[in-house]
VEXNUNU-875219 format. One record per residue (C-alpha): residue number from 1; x, y, z. Coordinates in steps of 0.2 Angstrom, whole numbers, plus 2048, in hexadecimal, padded with zeros to 3 digits. Example, Ala and Ser with C-alpha at 12.3 -4.5 7.8 and 13.67 -1.06 7.14 Angstrom:
<atoms>
i:1 | c1:83E | c2:7EA | c3:827
i:2 | c1:844 | c2:7FB | c3:824
</atoms>
This chain:
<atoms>
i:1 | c1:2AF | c2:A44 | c3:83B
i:2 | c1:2B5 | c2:A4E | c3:84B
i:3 | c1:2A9 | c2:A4E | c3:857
i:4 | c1:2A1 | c2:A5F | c3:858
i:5 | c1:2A6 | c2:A64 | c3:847
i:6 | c1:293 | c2:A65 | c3:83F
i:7 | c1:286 | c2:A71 | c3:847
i:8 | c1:277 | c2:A68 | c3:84D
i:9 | c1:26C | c2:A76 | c3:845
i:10 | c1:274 | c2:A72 | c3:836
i:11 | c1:272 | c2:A5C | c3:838
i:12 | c1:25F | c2:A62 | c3:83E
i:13 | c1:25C | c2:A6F | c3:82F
i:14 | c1:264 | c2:A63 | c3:820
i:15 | c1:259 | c2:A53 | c3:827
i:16 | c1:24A | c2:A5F | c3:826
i:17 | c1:24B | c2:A66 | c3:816
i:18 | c1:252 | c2:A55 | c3:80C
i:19 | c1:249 | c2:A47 | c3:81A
i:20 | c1:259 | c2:A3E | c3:81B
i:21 | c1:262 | c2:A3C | c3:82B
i:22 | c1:275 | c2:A3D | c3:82D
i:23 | c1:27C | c2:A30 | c3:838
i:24 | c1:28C | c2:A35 | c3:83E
i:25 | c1:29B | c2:A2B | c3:845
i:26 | c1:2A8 | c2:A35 | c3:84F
i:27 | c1:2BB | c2:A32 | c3:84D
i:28 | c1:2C8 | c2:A3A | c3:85A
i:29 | c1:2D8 | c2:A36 | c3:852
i:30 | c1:2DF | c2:A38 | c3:840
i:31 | c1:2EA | c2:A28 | c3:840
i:32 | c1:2DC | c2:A1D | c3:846
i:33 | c1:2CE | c2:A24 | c3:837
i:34 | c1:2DC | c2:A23 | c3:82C
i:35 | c1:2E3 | c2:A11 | c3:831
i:36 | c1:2CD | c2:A0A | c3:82E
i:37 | c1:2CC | c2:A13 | c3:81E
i:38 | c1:2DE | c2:A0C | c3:819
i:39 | c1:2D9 | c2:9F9 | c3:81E
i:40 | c1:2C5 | c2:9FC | c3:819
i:41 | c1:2C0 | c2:9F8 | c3:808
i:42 | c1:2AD | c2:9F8 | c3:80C
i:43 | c1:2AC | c2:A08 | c3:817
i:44 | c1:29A | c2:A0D | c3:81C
i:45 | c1:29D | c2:A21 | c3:819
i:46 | c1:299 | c2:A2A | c3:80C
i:47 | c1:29D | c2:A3B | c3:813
i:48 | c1:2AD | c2:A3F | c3:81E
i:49 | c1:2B8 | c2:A4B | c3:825
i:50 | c1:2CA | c2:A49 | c3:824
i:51 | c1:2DB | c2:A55 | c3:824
i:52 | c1:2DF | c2:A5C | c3:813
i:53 | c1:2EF | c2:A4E | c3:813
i:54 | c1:2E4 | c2:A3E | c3:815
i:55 | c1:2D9 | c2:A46 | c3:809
i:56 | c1:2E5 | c2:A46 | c3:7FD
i:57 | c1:2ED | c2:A36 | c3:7FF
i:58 | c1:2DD | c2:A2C | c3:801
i:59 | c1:2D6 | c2:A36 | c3:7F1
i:60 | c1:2E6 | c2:A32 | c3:7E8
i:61 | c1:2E4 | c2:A1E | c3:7EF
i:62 | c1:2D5 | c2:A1E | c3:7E5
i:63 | c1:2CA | c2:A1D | c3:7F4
i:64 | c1:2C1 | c2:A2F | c3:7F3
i:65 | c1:2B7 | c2:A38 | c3:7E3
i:66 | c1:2BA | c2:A47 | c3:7DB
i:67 | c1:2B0 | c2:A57 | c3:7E3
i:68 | c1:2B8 | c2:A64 | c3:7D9
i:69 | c1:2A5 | c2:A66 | c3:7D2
i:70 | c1:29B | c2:A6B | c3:7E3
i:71 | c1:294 | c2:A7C | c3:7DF
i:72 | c1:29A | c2:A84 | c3:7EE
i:73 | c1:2AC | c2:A81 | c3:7EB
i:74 | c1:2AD | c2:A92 | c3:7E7
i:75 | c1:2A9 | c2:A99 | c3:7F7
i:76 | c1:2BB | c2:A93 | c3:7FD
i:77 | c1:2CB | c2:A9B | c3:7F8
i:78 | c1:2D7 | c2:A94 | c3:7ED
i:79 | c1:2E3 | c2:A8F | c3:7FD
i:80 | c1:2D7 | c2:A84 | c3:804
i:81 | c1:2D3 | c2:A7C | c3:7F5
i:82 | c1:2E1 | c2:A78 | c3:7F0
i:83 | c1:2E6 | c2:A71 | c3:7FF
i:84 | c1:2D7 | c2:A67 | c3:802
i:85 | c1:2D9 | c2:A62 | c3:7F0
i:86 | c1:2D0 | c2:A59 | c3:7E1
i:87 | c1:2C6 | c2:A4E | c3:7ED
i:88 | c1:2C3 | c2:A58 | c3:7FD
i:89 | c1:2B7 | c2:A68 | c3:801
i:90 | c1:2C0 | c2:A73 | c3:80D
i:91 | c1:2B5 | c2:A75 | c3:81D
i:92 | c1:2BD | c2:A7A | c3:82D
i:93 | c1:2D0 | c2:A80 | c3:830
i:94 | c1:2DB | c2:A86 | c3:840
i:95 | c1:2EC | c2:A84 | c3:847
i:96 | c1:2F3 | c2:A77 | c3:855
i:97 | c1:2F9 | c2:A7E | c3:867
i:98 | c1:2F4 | c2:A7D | c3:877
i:99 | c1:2E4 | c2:A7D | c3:881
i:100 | c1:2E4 | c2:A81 | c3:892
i:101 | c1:2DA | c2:A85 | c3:8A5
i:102 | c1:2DD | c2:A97 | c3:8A3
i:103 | c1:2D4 | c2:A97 | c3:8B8
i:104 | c1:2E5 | c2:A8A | c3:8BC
i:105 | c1:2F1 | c2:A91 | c3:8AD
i:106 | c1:2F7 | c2:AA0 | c3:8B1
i:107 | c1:303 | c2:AA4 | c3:8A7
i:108 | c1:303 | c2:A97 | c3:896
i:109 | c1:312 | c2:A93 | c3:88D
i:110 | c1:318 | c2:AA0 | c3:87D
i:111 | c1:320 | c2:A92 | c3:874
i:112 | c1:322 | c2:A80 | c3:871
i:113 | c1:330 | c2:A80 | c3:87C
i:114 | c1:328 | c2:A85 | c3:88A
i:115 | c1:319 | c2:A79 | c3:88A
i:116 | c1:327 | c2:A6B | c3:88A
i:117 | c1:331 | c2:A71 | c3:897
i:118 | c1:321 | c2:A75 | c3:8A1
i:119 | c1:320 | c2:A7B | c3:8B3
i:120 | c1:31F | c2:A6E | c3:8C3
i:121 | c1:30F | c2:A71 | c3:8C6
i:122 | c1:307 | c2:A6C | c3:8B4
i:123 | c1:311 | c2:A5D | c3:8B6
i:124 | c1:307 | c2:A4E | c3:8B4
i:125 | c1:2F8 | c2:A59 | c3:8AF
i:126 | c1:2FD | c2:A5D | c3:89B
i:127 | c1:2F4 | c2:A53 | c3:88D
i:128 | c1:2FF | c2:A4E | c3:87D
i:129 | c1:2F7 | c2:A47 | c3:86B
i:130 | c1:2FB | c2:A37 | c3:865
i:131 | c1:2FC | c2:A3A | c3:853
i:132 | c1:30A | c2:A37 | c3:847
i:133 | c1:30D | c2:A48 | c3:842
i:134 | c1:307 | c2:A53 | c3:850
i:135 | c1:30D | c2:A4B | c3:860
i:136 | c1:321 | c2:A4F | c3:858
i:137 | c1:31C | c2:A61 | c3:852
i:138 | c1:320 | c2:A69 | c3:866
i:139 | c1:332 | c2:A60 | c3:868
i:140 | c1:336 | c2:A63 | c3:855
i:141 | c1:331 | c2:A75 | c3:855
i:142 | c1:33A | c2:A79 | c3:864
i:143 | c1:34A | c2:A6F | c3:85A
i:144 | c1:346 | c2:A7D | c3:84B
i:145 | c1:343 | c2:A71 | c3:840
i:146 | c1:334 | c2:A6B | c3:836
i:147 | c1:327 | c2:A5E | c3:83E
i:148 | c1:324 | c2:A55 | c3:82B
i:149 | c1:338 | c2:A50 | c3:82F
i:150 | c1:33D | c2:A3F | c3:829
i:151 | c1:34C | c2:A41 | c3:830
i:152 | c1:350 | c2:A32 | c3:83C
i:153 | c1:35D | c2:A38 | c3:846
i:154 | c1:352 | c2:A48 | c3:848
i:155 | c1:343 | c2:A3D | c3:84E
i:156 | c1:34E | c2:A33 | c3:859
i:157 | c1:356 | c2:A43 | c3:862
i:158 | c1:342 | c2:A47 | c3:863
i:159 | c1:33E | c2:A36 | c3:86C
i:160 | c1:34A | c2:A38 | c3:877
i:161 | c1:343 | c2:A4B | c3:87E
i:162 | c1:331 | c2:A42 | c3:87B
i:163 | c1:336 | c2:A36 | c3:889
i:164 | c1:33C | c2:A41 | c3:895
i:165 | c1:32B | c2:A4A | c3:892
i:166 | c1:321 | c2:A3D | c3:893
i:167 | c1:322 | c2:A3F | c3:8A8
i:168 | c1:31A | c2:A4C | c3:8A7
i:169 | c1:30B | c2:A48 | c3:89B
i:170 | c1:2FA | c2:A42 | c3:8A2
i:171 | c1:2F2 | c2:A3C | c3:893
i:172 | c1:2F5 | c2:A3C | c3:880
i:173 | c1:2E4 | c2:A39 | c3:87D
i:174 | c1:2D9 | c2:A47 | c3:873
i:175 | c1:2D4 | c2:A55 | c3:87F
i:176 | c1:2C4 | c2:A54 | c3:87C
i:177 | c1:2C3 | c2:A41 | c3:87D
i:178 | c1:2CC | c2:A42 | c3:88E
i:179 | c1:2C0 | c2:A4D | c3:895
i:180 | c1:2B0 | c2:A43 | c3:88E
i:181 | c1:2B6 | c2:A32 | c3:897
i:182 | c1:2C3 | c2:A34 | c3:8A2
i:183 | c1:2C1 | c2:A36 | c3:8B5
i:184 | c1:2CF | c2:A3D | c3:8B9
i:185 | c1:2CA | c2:A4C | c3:8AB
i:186 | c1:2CD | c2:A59 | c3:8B8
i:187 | c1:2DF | c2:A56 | c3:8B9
i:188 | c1:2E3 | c2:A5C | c3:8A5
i:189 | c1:2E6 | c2:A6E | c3:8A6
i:190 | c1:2F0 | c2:A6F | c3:897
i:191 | c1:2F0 | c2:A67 | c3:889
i:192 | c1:2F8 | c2:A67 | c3:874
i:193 | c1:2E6 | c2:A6A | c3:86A
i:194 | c1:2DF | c2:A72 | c3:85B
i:195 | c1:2D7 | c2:A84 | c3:85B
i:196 | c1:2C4 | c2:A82 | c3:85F
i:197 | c1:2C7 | c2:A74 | c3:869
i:198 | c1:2C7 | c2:A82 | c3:87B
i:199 | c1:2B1 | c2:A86 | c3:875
i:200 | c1:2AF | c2:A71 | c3:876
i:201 | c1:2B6 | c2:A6F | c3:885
i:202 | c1:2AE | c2:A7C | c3:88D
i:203 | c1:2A1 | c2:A78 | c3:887
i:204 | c1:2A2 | c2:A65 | c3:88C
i:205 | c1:2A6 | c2:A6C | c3:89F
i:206 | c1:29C | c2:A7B | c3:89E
i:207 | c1:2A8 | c2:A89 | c3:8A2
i:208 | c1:2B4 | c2:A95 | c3:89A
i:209 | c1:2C1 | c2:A90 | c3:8A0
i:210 | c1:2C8 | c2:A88 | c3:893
i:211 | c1:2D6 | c2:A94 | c3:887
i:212 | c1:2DF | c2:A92 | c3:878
i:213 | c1:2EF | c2:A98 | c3:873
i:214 | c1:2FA | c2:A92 | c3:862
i:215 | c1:30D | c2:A91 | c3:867
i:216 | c1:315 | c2:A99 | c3:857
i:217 | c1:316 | c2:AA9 | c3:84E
i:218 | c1:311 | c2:A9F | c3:83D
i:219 | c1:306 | c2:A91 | c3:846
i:220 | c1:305 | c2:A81 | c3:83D
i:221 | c1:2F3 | c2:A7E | c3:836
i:222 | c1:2E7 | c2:A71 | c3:835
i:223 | c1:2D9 | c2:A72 | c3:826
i:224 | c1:2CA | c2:A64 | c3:828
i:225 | c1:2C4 | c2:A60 | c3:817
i:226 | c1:2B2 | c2:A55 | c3:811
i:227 | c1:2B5 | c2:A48 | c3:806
i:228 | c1:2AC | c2:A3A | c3:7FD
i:229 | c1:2AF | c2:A28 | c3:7FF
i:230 | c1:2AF | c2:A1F | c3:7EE
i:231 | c1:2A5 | c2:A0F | c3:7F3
i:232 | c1:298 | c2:A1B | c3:7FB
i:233 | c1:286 | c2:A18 | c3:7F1
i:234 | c1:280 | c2:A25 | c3:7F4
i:235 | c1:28D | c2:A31 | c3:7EA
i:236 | c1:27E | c2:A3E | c3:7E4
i:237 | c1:278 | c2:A40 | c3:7F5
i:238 | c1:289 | c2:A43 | c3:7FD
i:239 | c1:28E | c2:A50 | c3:7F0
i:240 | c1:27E | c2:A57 | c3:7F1
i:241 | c1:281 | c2:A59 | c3:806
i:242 | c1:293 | c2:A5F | c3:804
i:243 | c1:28B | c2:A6D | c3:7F9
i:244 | c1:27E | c2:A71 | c3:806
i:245 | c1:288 | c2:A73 | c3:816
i:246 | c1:295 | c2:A7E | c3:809
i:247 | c1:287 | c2:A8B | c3:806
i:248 | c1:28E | c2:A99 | c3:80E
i:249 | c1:27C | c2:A9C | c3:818
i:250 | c1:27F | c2:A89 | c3:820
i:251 | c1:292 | c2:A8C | c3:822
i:252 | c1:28E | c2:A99 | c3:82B
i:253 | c1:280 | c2:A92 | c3:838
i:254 | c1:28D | c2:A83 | c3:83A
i:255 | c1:29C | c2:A8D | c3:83C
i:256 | c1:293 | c2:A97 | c3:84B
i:257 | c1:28B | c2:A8B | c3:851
i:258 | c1:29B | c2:A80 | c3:856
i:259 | c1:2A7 | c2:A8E | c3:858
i:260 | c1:2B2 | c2:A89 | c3:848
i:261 | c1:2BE | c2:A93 | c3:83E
i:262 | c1:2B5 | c2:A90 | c3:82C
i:263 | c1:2BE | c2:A91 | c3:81A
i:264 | c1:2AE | c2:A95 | c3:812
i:265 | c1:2B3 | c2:AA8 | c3:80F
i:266 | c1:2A1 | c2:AAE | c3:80C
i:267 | c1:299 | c2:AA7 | c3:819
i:268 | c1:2A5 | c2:AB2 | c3:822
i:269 | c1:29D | c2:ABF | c3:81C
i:270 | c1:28B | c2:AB9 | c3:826
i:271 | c1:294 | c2:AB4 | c3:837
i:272 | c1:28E | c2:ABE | c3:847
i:273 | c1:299 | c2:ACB | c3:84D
i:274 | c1:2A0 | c2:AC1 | c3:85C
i:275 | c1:2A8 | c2:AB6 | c3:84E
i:276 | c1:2AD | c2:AC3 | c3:841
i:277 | c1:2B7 | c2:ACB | c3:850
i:278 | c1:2BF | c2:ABB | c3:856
i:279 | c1:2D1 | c2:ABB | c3:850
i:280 | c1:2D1 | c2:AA7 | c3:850
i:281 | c1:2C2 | c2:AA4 | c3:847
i:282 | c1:2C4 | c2:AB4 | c3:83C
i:283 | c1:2D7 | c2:AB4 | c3:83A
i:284 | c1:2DE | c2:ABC | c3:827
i:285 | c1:2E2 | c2:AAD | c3:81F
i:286 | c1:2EA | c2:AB4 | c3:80F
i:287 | c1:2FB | c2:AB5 | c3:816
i:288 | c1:2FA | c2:AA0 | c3:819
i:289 | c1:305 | c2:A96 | c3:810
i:290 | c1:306 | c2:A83 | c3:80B
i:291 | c1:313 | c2:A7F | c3:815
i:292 | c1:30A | c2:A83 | c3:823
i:293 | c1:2FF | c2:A74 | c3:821
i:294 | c1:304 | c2:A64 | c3:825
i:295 | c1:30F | c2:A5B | c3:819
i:296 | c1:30C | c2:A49 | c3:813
i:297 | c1:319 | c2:A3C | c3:81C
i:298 | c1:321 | c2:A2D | c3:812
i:299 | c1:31C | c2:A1C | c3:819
i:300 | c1:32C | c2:A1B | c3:822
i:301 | c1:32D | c2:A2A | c3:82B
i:302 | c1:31B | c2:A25 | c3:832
i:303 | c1:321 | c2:A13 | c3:837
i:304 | c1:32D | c2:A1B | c3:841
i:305 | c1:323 | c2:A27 | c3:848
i:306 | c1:315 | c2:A1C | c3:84C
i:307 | c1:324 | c2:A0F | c3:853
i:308 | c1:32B | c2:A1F | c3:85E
i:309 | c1:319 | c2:A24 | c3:865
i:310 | c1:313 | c2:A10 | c3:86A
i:311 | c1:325 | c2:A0F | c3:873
i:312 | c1:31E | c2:A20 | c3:87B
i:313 | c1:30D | c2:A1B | c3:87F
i:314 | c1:315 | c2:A0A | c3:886
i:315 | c1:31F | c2:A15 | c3:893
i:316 | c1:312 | c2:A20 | c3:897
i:317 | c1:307 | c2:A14 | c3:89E
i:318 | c1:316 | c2:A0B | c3:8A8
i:319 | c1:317 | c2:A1B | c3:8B0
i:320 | c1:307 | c2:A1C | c3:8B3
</atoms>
């Protein structure tokens, strides 16, 4: 999973009450979990966390089980559900944009345009993602066209307003990553990001500095769903964990306690104030569409994406 995405109340109270202990590895980017569990036949998990698309891919690989049956499936909308699928419980959801030092940032940028074309002085101090999907969604979006294109020319054009980019970026690693480890941390003061990521990292350097902002009118949404590995021995237990940290009481404890827009719409209904009256965590979510979410790509638009982001990377750190 994520790091920061399961409450250590919750990790403390579930090994209380059942004696079993969760060990937990921590995963920062959806194309490296998603090229182990592709190349793994023996994976040691039995419970993960994974974007509603692997969830459907993997689970339609044969390398997921069926959860249609947890109990607490029904404190979950039929959107999520069904975006999450026959083999994954939705659990957390958001939408992509920026993060930013609001004490440095004035003034963020109101667009994907803007964050591209960024001022003098953020040069050299913006964060990019390096996934296949996200890291083309700013260039495309500012293009008017859809970032699940598979249109070569289109991604082409992209590469090439990428490159002239990349000058400006300091790193495309995770924000959150970058902060942990790097040393030069205090030089990213803006960054592409998921909402909820601005509560880790001020939590991680202790301020509250740390703002988010999503770019579009209709952002584009990311939905984390829980899902079962098929070799796993220990199904029952899994599905029986899965259904605990669904009960709306847990959902709740767990969405509070790490600042996380939950899909479990009755916990919402046990939040604290401060959440309840927090249009990201507590945003109306019946107007959402499916489209919204991101699409599956054909093998051949990732190979060229993957292709166009390593070329990237490669100059990055030629610059650098």
């Amino acid at each position: 999973m994520w790091e920061n995405t399961l409450s250590q109340q919750v990790i403390e109270q579930w090994q209380q009450e059942t004696g079993i202990t969760l060990q937990i590895t921590h995963f920062d980017s959806n194309d490296e979990r998603d090229t182990l569990l592709s190349s793994n036949e023996r994976l040691l998990f039995d419970v993960m966390v994974l974007d509603n698309i692997s969830t459907n891919v993997f689970g339609s690989l044969g390398k997921l089980t069926s959860i249609t049956g947890v109990n607490n499936r029904k404190h979950h909308d039929a959107f999520w559900n069904n975006a999450c699928g026959e083999y994954g419980q939705p659990y957390f959801w958001g939408s992509i944009g920026v993060v930013y030092r609001s004490d440095i940032v004035k003034t963020p940028p109101s667009s994907w345009q803007e964050f591209i074309t960024p001022d003098e002085t953020l040069s050299g101090h913006i964060g990019l993602l390096n996934d296949t999907t996200d890291s083309f969604l700013p260039f495309l979006l500012s293009l008017g066209i859809s970032p699940d294109t598979s249109n070569p020319e289109v991604l082409h054009q992209s590469y090439q307003t990428m490159r002239e980019f990349n000058k400006h970026i300091l790193t495309y690693q995770y924000p959150l990553s970058f902060i942990a480890q790097a040393e030069e941390s205090d030089q990213l003061y803006i960054a592409m990001a998921y909402s909820g990521d601005q509560h880790l990292l001020n939590q991680q350097q202790h301020t509250e500095h740390w703002q988010y902002k999503a770019l579009t009118e209709k952002p584009n949404l990311w939905l984390d769903c829980l899902a079962i590995n098929r070799k796993s021995d220990k199904q029952p237990l899994a599905l029986s964990f899965i259904d605990y940290i669904s009960d709306p009481k847990v959902a709740a404890i767990n969405a509070t306690e790490i600042k996380a827009a939950t899909t479990n719409r009755s916990a919402l209904k046990l939040v604290p104030d401060w959440y309840a009256n927090d249009a990201l965590l507590n945003a109306d979510t019946t107007h959402f569409r499916l489209e919204q979410l991101e699409q599956t790509l054909s093998a051949k638009n990732i190979s060229l994406r993957a292709k166009i982001l390593s070329q990237l990377l490669i100059e990055h750190e030629t610059q650098h």
